[in-house]
C-alpha positions in Angstrom: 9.0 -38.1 14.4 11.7 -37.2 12.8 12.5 -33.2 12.4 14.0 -33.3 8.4 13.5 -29.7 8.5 16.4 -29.4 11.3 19.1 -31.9 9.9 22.7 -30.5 8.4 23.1 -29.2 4.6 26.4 -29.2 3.2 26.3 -27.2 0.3 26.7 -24.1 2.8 24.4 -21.9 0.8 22.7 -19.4 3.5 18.9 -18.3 2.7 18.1 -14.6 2.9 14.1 -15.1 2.7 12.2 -18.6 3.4 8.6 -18.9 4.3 5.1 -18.2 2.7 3.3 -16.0 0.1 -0.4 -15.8 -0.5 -2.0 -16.8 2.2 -5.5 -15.6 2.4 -7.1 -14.6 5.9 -9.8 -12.6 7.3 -8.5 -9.9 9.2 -10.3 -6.5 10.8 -8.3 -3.0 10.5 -8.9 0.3 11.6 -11.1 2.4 9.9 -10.9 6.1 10.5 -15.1 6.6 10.3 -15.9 3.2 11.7 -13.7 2.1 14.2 -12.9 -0.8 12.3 -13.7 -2.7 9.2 -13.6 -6.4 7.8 -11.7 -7.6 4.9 -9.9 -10.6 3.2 -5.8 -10.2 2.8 -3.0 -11.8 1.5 -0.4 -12.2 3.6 2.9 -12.7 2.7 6.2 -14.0 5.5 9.6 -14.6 5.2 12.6 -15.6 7.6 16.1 -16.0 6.5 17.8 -19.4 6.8 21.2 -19.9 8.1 23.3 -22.4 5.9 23.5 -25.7 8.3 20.1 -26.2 8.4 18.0 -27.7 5.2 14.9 -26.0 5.5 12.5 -24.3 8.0 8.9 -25.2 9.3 6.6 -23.7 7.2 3.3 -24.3 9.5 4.7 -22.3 12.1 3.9 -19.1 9.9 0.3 -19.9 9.5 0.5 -20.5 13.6 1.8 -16.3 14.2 -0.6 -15.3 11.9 -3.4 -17.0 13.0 -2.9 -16.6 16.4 -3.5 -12.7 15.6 -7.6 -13.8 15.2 -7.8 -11.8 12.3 -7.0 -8.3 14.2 -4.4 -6.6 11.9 -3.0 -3.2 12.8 0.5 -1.3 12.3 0.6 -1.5 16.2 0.4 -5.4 16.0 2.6 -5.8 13.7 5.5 -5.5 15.7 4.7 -8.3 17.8 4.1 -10.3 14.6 8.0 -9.8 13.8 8.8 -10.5 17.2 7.3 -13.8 17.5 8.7 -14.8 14.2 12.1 -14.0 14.9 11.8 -16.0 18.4 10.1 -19.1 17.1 12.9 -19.5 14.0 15.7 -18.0 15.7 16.4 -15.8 12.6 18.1 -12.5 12.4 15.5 -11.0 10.1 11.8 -11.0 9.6 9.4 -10.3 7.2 5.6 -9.8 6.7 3.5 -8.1 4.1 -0.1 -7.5 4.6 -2.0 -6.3 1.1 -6.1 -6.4 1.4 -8.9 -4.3 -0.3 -9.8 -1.4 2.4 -13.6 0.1 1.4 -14.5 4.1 1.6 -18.2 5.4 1.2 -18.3 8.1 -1.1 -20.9 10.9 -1.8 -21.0 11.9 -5.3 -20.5 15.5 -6.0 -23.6 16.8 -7.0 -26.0 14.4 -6.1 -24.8 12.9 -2.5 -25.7 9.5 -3.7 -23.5 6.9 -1.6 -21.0 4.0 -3.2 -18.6 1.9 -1.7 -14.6 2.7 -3.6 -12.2 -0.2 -2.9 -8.3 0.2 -2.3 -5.6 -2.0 -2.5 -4.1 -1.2 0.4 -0.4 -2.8 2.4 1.4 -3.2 5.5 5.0 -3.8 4.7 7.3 -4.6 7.6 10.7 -5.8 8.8 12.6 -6.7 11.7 16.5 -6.9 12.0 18.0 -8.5 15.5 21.6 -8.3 16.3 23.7 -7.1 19.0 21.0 -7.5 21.3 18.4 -5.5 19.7 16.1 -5.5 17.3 15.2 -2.8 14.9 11.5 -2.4 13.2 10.4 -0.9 10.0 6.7 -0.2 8.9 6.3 0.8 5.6 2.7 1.9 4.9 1.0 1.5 0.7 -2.3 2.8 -0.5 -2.9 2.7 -4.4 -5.3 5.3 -5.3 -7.4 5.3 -9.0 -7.5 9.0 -10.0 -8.4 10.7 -13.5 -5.9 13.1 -15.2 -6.2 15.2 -17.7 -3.4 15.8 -20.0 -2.6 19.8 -19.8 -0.7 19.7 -23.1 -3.8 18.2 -25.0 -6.2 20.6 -23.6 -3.8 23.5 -24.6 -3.1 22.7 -28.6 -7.0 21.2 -29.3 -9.5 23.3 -30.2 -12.3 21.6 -27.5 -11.2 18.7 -25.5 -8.7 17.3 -24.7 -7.6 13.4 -23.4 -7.7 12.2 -20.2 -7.3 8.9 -18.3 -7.4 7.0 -15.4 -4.2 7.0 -13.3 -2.7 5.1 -10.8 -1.1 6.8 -7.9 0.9 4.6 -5.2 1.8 6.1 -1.8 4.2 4.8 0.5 5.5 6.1 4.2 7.4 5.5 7.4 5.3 7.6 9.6 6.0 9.0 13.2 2.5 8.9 14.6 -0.6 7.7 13.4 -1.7 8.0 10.1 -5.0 6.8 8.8 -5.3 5.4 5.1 -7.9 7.9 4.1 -5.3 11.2 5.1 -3.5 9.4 2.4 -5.7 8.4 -0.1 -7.3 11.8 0.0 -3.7 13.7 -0.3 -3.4 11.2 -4.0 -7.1 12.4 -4.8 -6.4 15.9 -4.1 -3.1 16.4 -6.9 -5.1 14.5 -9.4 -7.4 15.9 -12.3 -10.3 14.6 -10.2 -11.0 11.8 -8.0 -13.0 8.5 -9.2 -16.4 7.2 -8.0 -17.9 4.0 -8.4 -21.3 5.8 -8.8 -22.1 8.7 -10.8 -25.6 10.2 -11.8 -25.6 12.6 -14.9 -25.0 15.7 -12.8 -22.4 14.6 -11.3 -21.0 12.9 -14.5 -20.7 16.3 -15.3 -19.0 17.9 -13.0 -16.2 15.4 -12.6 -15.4 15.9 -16.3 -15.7 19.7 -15.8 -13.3 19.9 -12.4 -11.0 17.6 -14.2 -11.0 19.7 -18.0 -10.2 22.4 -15.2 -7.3 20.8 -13.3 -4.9 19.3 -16.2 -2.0 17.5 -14.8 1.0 16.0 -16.0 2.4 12.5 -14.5 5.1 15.1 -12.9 2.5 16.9 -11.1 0.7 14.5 -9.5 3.8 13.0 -8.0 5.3 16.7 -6.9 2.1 17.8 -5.4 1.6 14.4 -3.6 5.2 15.1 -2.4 4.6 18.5 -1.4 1.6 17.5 1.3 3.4 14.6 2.6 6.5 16.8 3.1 4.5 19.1 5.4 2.9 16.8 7.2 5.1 16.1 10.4 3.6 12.8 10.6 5.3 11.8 8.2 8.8 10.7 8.2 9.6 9.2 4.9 7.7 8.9 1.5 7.9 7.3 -1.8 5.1 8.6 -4.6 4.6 6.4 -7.9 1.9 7.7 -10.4 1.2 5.9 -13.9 -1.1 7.6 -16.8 -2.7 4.4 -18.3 -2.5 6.7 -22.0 -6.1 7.0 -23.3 -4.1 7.6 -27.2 -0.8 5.9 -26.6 0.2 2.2 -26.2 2.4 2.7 -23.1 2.1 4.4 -20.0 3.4 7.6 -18.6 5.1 7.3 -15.2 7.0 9.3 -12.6 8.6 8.5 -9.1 9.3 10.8 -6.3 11.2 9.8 -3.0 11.9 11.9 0.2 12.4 11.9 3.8 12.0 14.6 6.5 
């Protein structure tokens, strides 16, 4: 049959990024407590195009990613680039990963056990020239936290308002890092952390440690920074936090970026 995909353009318009977005698999990934875990992700690929040909072939994406049976890790990923760079003959590759990774988590006071769901991404890229090619793994975890606004507590006479946050942690790491270390580094610099379960003792003493631990959008991001900059697994980092306002109509927000 004939290959359309392959025949000349003329219009000499190069593509940077061609392929697929969405595509939903099973995959398993490494879980710190439990070896491994299942989940569903979406996966996202792209090649880029060079001018003379019209288009590229779209099932051979599905083809590397399934051929992967569902195991997904950040060492795998690499030959995932690999194979995509060979079968289209590109100079550059890319593949994003994003799927729901599940914790258990004891409640505070009374121990009792719910499952907390994170969106959670493998970002990576491949550049091939000169004979080489060059990897680079970006790792995301987005971590639901509550803060409290220190600024409300000090000027009212009780209370003070609070909301839930969103804290997005990205990193090029050196060595192995689990998602957990960095879910629970976001957890740590917030107000408190979030449970999908809470009895009345423990409803307590979340809103307790967090009337106790007020932080600013600027604080969650600069202690976030602070822990990742110690750690010497860590290489580069970029920390997002947004304060969904519980009495404003925006959001509060704050990025920090770094590298070793």
């Amino acid at each position: 049959m004939k290959d359309v995909q392959n025949t000349p353009d003329n219009r000499k318009v190069p593509i940077q990024k061609v392929g697929i977005k969405n595509l939903r698999i099973p995959i398993t990934v490494m879980d710190r407590e439990r070896v491994s875990q299942n989940t569903v992700a979406t996966v996202s690929m792209t090649v880029d195009l060079p001018h003379r040909f019209k288009g590229t072939h779209m099932s051979r994406f599905v083809e590397i990613i399934n051929a992967c049976r569902g195991r997904v890790s950040v060492h795998g990923i690499g030959a995932i680039l690999t194979r995509m760079i060979s079968r289209f003959d590109s100079s550059n590759a890319h593949v994003e990963i994003r799927f729901p990774y599940f914790i258990e988590k004891p409640a505070p006071v009374s121990g009792v056990r719910s499952l907390m769901d994170f969106e959670c991404a493998f970002l990576a890229s491949m550049k091939s020239g000169a004979g080489k090619r060059r990897m680079d793994l970006v790792l995301e975890v987005v971590v639901p936290v509550n803060t409290l606004c220190p600024c409300s507590r000090e000027i009212s006479a009780g209370g003070a308002h609070n909301q839930r946050s969103i804290v997005t942690v990205r990193v090029r790491t050196n060595r192995l890092v689990w998602l957990e270390d960095l879910i629970e580094i976001a957890e740590a610099e917030a107000s408190a952390p979030l449970y999908s379960m809470l009895k009345r003792e423990d409803e307590k003493f979340v809103t307790e440690q967090a009337y106790s631990n007020p932080r600013f959008v600027e604080d969650v991001v600069r202690g976030v920074a602070v822990r990742l900059r110690r750690d010497r697994r860590i290489a580069w980092y970029e920390v997002e936090s947004e304060n969904l306002e519980s009495i404003h109509n925006h959001s509060a927000y704050a990025l920090v970026r770094g590298a070793r």
